[in-house]
C-alpha angles and dihedrals in degrees: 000000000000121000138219116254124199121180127162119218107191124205113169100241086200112138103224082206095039087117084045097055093039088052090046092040082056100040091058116098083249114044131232155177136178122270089219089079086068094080120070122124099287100040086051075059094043098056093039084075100041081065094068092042115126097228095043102085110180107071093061093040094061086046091051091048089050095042088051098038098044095128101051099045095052075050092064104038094052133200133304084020118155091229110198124191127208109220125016097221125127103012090208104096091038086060091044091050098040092048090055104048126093107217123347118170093226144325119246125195131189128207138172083195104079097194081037106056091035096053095054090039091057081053101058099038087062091058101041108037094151080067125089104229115196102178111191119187101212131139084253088198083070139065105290131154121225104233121251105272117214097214133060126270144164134219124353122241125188133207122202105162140152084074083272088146084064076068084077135072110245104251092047090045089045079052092046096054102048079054098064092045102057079047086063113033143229111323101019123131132239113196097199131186113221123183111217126220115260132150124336091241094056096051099048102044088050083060093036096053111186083225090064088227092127086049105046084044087055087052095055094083089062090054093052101045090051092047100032110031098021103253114152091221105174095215098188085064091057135079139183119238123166119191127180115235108209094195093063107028097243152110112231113197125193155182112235111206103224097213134013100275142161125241123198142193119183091324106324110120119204120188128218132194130217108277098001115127150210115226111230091173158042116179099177105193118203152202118246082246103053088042085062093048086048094064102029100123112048097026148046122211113243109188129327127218120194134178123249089255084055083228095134148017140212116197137186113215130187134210118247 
């Protein structure tokens, strides 16, 4: 009888210029900061519950897509895979995915949230123990090593669902994944979650939920950088708004500031006026044929599932 294995490979995912990012991100005409404070342990929460949201669509469409396609996915990862997932958020379509696939050598997720990786990966491993579980907390968008296993495996897929790779700008995401390919070598798999444009409507309200969850999530930067780096942040003069910018393709959410205030960290003051904001967030939403282009050179598209609305896509890469 196999037995469930569960390690834990540390790397400390702190950003040693992580101050120095977030001062230039708010000195720029636009301001800026990046979208990975979002996820503490309280904004991984946080999200978790966006994702059952009634307006935010993507999460149950690629649900939906996993639930229907099952089969055909287990297909293209294989067996005796090392499947490796970006991101140990929802553990729902994980569960769908590892309790539909024949062999796989181990399951390995990545989080930049220590409590919060190791408290979904103490779920799972509860509920697969005749699967290996490595968890390893890293900032995966950054250089990291996979440990040295001590078992055999095949190919490498990767699963990056959920459209997080819509967070980056193209060019960086083209980067990133080429990245990741050249991480995980010729022939291995990357099973990738794209949101698909649509109306302008269905794409805002997904981002402007009536609960304030969304909302209350995009806040808690503010939270964080006042508690965790030293920032004065007054929260109650601050709102979330998200817009979709046709042009680019994108939603564009941001921080208004209410009234014309100063912000300041050990010393350093930063003015804001009234009404001007910080962007937290990109979400780029694609064709399927800009999201091939995307990939081109590094992947082929394997096969694409979508669901009936055409809102989102689930794609199998592979690694050329």
């Amino acid at each position: 009888m196999n037995e469930s294995v569960l390690k834990l490979n540390t790397h400390d995912p702190r950003d040693d210029h992580l101050l120095e990012e977030i001062l230039s991100g708010l000195n720029q005409e636009q301001k800026e900061l990046p979208c990975k404070l979002f996820y503490d342990k309280k904004g991984s929460e946080l999200f978790d519950k966006i994702t059952a949201l009634p307006e935010y669509y993507p999460t149950r469409t690629e649900i939906e897509i996993i639930e229907s396609n099952i089969e055909e996915i287990s297909a293209c990862i294989g067996k005796n895979s090392l499947l490796v997932e970006l991101g140990s958020g929802s553990s729902i379509k994980i569960r769908l995915l590892l309790g539909g696939l024949k062999e796989i050598s181990a399951y390995v997720p990545l989080d930049i949230s220590y409590s919060h990786l190791i408290e979904s990966t103490n779920a799972l491993s509860k509920d697969f123990k005749q699967i290996k579980i490595i968890p390893l907390c890293v900032d995966y968008t950054k250089p990291f090593t996979f440990p040295d296993f001590d078992f055999e495996w095949g190919k490498i897929v990767v699963f990056y669902p959920g459209s997080t790779i819509g967070n980056f700008h193209p060019a960086y995401a083209r980067k990133f994944l080429g990245n990741v390919a050249k991480r995980t070598g010729k022939g291995s798999g990357l099973l990738i979650g794209a949101d698909l444009k649509k109306d302008k409507s269905v794409i805002e309200n997904a981002y402007n939920d009536s609960r304030g969850v969304t909302a209350e999530f995009n806040l808690n930067i503010l939270y964080r950088l006042n508690s965790e780096i030293g920032f004065n942040f007054d929260t109650d003069k601050w709102e979330h708004s998200a817009v979709y910018n046709e042009k680019e393709g994108r939603i564009e959410m941001h921080l208004v500031s209410l009234t014309a205030q100063n912000v300041s960290h050990n010393g350093t003051r930063i003015f804001f006026e009234k009404d001007e904001s910080i962007i937290t967030e990109y979400s780029y939403k694609y064709s399927l044929d800009e999201f091939e282009d995307l990939i081109k050179d590094y992947y082929r598209v394997q096969k694409v599932w979508v669901d009936s609305n055409r809102r989102f896509s689930l794609q199998y890469l592979s690694v050329i």
